[in-house]
C-alpha positions, 0 to 999 in steps of 0.5 A: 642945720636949722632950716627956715623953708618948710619941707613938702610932706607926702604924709598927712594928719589922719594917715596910717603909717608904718615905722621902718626903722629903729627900735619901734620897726614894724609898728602901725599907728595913725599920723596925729600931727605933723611938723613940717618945719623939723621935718617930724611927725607923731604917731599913735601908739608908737615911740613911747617916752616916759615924764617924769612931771612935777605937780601942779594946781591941775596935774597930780604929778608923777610918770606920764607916759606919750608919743614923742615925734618921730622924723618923717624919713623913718615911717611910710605910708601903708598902702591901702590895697596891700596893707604894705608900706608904699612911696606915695606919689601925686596925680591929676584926675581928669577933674583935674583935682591933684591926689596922691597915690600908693606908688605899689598899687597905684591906689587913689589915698584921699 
């Protein structure tokens, strides 16, 4: 199932996401960075996996705890009018900049 066509995301870096589904349903957190490739994105304090990760000369070693990269069907975008998960869609102003917009408000996000 290895694509090599890169997939249009509609969630960017520096987005506040809302996970939908799994067992992290409910939870918020900023987009950090974004695969478009595998189709994945990683979220702040959201999917927490533990390393076990042997020492080195710059790392003491031990359990390290961090974000594991979620898929990008799993979370949505919180609308930032309603502070709810929304579908975002794309938009020409009369300017005629190309922006995206939360589907549920109708709110201009960038």
């Amino acid at each position: 199932m290895a694509t090599t066509a890169k997939m249009k995301m509609k969630i960017r870096k520096g987005d506040q996401v809302v996970v939908l589904t799994g067992r992290e349903k409910g939870k918020t957190g900023e987009v950090l960075r974004v695969d478009r490739e595998r189709n994945r994105v990683l979220v702040q304090g959201v999917n927490m996996v533990k390393r076990h990760q042997r020492p080195t000369q710059t790392s003491p070693g031990g359990i390290n705890e961090f974000e594991a990269m979620l898929h990008a069907s799993n979370v949505a975008l919180v609308d930032p009018d309603t502070s709810k998960p929304t579908r975002v869609g794309y938009k020409t102003l009369d300017d005629g900049r190309k922006v995206r917009f939360a589907r549920r408000s109708g709110e201009v996000i960038d």
